[in-house]
ZADOKOL-875569 format. One line per 2 residues: number of its first residue (from 1); their letters; for each residue x, y, z of C-alpha. Coordinates in steps of 0.25 Angstrom, whole numbers, always signed. Layout:
BEGIN
NUM) A) X/Y/Z; ...
This chain:
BEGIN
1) XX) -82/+186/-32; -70/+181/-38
3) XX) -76/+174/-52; -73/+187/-62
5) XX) -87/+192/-69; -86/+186/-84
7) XX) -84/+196/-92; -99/+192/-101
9) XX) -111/+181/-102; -105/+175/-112
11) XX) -91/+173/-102; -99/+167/-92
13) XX) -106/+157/-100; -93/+152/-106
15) XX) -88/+139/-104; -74/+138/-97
17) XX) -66/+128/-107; -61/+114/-96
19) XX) -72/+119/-88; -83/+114/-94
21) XX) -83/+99/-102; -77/+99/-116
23) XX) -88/+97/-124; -98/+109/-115
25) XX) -103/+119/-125; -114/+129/-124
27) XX) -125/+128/-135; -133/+140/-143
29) XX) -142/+142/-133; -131/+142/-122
31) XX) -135/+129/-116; -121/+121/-112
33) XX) -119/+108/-118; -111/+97/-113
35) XX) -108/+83/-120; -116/+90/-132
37) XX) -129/+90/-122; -136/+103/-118
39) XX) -136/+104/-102; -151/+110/-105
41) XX) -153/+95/-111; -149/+87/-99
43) XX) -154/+94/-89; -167/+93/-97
45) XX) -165/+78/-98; -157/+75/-84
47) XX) -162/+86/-76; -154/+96/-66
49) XX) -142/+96/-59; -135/+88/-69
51) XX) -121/+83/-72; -117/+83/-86
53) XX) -104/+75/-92; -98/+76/-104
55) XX) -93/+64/-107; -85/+65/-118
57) XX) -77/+77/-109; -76/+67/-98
59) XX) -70/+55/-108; -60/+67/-115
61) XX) -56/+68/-100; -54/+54/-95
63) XX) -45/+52/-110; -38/+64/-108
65) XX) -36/+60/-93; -31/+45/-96
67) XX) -23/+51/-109; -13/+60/-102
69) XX) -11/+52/-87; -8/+38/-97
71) XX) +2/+46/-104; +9/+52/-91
73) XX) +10/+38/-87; -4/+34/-81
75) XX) -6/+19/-80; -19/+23/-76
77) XX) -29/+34/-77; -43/+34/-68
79) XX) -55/+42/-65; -57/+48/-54
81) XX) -72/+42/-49; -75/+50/-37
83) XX) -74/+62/-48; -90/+58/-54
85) XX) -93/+42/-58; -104/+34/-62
87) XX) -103/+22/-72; -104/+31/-84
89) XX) -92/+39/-81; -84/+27/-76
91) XX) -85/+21/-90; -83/+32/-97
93) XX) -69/+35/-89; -66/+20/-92
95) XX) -69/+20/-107; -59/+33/-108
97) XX) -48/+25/-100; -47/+29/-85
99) XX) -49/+20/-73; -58/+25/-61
101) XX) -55/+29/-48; -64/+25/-39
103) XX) -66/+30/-24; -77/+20/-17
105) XX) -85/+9/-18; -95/+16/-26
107) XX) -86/+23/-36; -79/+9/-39
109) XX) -95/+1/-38; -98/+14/-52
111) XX) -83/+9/-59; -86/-5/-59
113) XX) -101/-4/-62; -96/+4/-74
115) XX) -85/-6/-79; -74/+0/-74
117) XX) -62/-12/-75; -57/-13/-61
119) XX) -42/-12/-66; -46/+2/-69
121) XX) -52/+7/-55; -44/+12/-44
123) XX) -50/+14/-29; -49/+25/-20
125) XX) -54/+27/-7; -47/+32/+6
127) XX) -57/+22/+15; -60/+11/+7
129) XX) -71/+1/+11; -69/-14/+12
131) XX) -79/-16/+2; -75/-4/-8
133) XX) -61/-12/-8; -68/-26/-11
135) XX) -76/-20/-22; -62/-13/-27
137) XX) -58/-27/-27; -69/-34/-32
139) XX) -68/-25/-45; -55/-27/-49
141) XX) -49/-12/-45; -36/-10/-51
143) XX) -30/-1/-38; -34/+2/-25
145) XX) -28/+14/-19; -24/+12/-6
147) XX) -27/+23/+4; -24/+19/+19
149) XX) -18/+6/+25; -33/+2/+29
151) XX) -35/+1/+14; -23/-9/+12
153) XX) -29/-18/+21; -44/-18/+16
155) XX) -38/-21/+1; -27/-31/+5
157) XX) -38/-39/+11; -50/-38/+2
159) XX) -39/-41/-10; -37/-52/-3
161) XX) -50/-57/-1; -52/-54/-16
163) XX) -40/-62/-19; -35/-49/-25
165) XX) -21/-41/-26; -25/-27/-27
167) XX) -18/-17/-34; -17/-4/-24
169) XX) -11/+10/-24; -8/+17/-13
171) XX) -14/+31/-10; -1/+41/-5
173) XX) -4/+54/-1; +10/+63/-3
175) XX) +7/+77/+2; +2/+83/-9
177) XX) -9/+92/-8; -15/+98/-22
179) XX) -18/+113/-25; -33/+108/-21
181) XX) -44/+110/-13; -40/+104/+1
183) XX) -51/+93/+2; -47/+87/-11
185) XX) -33/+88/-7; -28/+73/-6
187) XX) -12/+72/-5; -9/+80/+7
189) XX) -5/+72/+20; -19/+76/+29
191) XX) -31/+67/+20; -36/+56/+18
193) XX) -31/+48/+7; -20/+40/+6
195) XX) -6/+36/+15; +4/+47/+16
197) XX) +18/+46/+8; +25/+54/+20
199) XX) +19/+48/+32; +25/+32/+27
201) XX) +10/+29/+27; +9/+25/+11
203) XX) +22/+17/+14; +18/+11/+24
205) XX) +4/+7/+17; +16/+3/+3
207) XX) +21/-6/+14; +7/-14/+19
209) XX) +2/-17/+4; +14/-22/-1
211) XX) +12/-33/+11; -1/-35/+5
213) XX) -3/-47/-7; -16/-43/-9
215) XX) -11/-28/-13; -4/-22/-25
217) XX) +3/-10/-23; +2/-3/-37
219) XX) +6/+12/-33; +3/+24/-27
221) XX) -9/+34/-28; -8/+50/-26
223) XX) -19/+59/-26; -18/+74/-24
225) XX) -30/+81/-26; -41/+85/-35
227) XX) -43/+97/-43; -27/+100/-45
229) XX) -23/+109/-55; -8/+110/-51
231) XX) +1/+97/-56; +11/+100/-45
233) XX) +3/+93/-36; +2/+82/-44
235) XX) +18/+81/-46; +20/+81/-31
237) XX) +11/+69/-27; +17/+63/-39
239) XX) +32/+64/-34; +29/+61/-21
241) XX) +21/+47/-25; +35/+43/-33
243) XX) +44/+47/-22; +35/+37/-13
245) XX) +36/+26/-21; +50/+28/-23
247) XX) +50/+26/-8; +41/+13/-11
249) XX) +52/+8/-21; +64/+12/-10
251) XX) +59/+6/+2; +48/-4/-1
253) XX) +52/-7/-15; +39/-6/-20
255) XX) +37/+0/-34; +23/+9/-39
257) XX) +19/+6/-52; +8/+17/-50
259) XX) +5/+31/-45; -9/+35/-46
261) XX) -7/+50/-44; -23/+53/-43
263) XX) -31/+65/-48; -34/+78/-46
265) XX) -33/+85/-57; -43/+97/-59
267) XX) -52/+102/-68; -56/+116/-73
269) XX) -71/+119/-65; -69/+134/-67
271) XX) -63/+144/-79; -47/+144/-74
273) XX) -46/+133/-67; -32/+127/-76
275) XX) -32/+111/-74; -21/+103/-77
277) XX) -19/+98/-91; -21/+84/-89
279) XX) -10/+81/-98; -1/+90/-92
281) XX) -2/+86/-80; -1/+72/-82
283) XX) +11/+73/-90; +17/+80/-77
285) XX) +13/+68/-68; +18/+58/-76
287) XX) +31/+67/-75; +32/+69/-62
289) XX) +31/+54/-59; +42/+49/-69
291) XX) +51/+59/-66; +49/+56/-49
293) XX) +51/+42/-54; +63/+42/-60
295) XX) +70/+53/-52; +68/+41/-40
297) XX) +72/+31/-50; +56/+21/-49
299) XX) +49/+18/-59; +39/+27/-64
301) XX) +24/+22/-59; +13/+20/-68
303) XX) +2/+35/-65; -12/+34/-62
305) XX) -21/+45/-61; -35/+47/-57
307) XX) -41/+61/-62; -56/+62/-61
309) XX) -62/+76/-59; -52/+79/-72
311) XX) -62/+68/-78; -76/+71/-73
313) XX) -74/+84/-68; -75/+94/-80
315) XX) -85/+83/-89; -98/+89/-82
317) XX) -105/+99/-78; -116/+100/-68
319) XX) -130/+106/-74; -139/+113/-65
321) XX) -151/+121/-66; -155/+136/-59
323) XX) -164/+136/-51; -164/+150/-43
325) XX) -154/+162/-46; -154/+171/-33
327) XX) -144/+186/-34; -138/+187/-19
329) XX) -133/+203/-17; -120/+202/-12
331) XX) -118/+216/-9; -106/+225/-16
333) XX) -113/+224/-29; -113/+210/-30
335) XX) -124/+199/-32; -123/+184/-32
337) XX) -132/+174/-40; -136/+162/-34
339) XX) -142/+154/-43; -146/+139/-37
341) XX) -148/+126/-45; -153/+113/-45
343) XX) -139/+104/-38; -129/+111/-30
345) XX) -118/+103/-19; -126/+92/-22
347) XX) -122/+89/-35; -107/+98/-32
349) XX) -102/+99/-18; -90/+104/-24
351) XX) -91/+118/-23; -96/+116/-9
353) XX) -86/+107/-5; -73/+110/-12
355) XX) -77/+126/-15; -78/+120/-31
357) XX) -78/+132/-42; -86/+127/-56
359) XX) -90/+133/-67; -104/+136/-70
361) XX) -112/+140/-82; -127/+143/-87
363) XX) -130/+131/-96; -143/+131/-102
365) XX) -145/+144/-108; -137/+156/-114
367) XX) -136/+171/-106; -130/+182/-110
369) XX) -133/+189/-96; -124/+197/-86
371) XX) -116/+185/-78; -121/+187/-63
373) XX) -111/+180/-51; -117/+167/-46
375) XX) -115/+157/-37; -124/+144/-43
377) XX) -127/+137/-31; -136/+124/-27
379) XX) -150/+122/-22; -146/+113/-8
381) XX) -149/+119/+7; -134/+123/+8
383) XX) -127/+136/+6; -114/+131/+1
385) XX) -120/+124/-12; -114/+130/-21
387) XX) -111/+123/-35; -104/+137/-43
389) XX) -99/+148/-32; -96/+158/-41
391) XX) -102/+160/-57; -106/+171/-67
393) XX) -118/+166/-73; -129/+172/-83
395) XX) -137/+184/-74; -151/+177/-81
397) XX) -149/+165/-75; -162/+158/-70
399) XX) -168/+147/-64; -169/+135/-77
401) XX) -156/+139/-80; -143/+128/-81
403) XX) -130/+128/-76; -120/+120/-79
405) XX) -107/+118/-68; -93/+114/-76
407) XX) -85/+103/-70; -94/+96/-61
409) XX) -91/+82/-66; -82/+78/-54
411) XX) -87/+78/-40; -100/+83/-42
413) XX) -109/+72/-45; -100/+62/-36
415) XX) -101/+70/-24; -114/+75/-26
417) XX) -125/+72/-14; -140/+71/-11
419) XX) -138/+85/-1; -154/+89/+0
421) XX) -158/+77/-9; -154/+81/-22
423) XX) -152/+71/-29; -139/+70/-38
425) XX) -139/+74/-51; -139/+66/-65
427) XX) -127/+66/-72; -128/+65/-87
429) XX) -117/+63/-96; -117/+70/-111
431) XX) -109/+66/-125; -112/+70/-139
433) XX) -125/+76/-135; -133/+62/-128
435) XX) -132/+62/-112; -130/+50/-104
437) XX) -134/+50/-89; -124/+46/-80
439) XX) -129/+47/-66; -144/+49/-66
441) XX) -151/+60/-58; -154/+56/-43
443) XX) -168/+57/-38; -175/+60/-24
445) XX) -179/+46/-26; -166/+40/-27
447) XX) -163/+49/-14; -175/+42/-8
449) XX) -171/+26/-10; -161/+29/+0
451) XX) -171/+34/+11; -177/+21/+17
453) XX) -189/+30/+23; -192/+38/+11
């Protein structure tokens, strides 16, 4: 049992400060409230699970973002879409400035439907379709990051037929590997994305496009991880990107105007988890690059950056409701709380996947009970669904009762499943006490239309 006993009932129920979203609040009776809305209020109005944004938090976020990367040098500043998207979050994200990121056919099919100008999308993807490139093209998409030589092919030929020149960047991987969970480790040499710097691959593939009319090589694209905390990493990659494309200059005399150095930052989901200032840390990007720039005597590129958990991420929480609380004896004195609710991996397959940790809360009441350890779990047929490992929570805790799970804007409703047929979650936005619904709630019957013989 590492998580250390809080000291009294009123220490478990407080909410950690860059945990939670910047307007949460608890109310007289106890009962959390995000965006000015009691979670008791839209549960009753949107039903359970549910994911709750604050929308003024997440627009505070995307300015903030776009503020501090513009003013280390960012040409260019976009939203991470994988993160969480529908047309809603698009256009707010756009309205405060950012571009988006897209990483599909669908993610780019939500942009456009939402307005999204095409000069300010960028697409992703380490297997592009034929026809997710065409679509790209079809809407105007300022880049294209290039990420294996099948890729140059596919979009010098459909940029031809469109009677395009397409802007690309090149994806490089430099053998940098983030202080981060292995699978969401992306610059080490043994993955999938992108052509190597050290093999000669991502020269090689400099060398194709620039044959290429229908192609405009624009710059170079870096991305290290997700969920970083250290800068170093960042600095590494950064360096290593300017000593290639001083190689470009030297030997192919091409110049890059743009390094797109990614995302990644983190995000605070439990108390003494220390992210990055964003500020800070883009200050010491922008930093790195000039300096590596002039010390090899290039010009220094236009940056380009794509946060989005750092976004999305801390801007929600998910609300579910209890439905059994069950004491397990561990032996040795020591007892476990199960206590199931109403989602679980279906609606976070985070803590299953990448051993998650978040922070966890009673929301719709107030309790001045002993805190007992629990482990809030889901209700599938699976004995890894897990949604909070470890958490001290309220001893009278009972089925009715809410809980609310910090952080759970970012890859949680966008990876969520049907597992047992659940279906998804609603997601409902709140500001200045109205509530706005994002993504409605699934239902068996939507389930069902995808069943010819039901």
């Amino acid at each position: 049992m590492s998580l250390p006993r809080p000291a009294s009932a009123e220490e478990a129920s407080r909410l950690v400060p860059g945990v939670w979203p910047g307007g949460c609040h608890r109310n007289p009776d106890g009962a959390l409230v995000i965006g000015g809305v009691d979670v008791r209020d839209a549960v009753s109005q949107h039903g359970s699970p549910l994911f709750l944004f604050d929308e003024a938090d997440l627009r505070h976020r995307a300015r903030s973002y776009r503020a501090a990367y513009v003013d280390a040098g960012a040409r260019l500043v976009y939203y991470a879409a994988k993160a969480f998207l529908a047309t809603s979050v698009a256009r707010w994200v756009t309205e405060e400035g950012l571009g988006i990121d897209v990483a599909s056919g669908g993610e780019l099919a939500v942009a456009v439907r939402a307005g999204v100008p095409g000069d300010r999308l960028l697409m992703h993807g380490n297997n592009k379709s034929m026809a997710e490139i065409e679509a790209a093209i079809a809407a105007g998409v300022g880049r294209i990051v290039i990420d294996s030589f099948e890729d140059i092919v596919r979009i010098a030929d459909a940029a031809g037929r469109a009677g395009v020149v397409q802007p690309v960047l090149l994806r490089v991987t430099v053998g940098v590997e983030a202080h981060t969970h292995e699978f969401i480790a992306t610059a080490h040499e043994d993955q999938k994305f992108g052509l190597s710097v050290t093999s000669g691959a991502a020269a090689e593939a400099v060398r194709r496009i620039a044959k290429l009319p229908t192609l405009s090589l624009l710059g170079l694209h870096s991305h290290i991880g997700s969920q970083i905390f250290d800068a170093a990493g960042f600095e590494v990659a950064a360096a290593r990107v300017v000593a290639f494309a001083e190689r470009l200059w030297d030997e192919q005399g091409i110049e890059v105007e743009e390094v797109n150095l990614g995302g990644g930052m983190g995000i605070a989901y439990v108390d003494g988890d220390d992210p990055l200032d964003v500020a800070d840390m883009a200050h010491q990007i922008g930093e790195i690059v000039g300096k590596e720039c002039a010390a090899v005597g290039i010009p220094m590129p236009a940056l380009a950056f794509e946060p989005g958990r750092a976004i999305v991420g801390p801007s929600a929480v998910t609300v579910y409701e209890v439905g059994t609380v069950k004491a397990v004896d561990l032996g040795q004195g020591l007892v476990r709380t199960f206590v199931s609710v109403d989602g679980g991996m279906s609606d976070n397959i985070r803590t299953a996947l990448y051993d998650a940790e978040y922070t966890v809360t009673l929301a719709s009441r107030e309790s001045s009970a002993e805190p007992v350890l629990c482990r809030v779990v889901g209700k599938h047929c699976e004995s890894g669904d897990v949604v909070v490992r470890d958490a001290w929570l309220p001893g009278d805790l009972a089925p009715g009762d809410l809980l609310a799970v910090a952080a759970t804007g970012a890859y949680c409703r966008s990876m969520a499943s049907n597992y047992n047929y659940l279906p998804r979650p609603a997601v409902v936005s709140s500001r200045d006490g109205a509530m706005q619904v994002v993504l409605r709630r699934e239902t068996l019957e939507d389930l069902m239309r995808l069943d010819p013989g039901a």
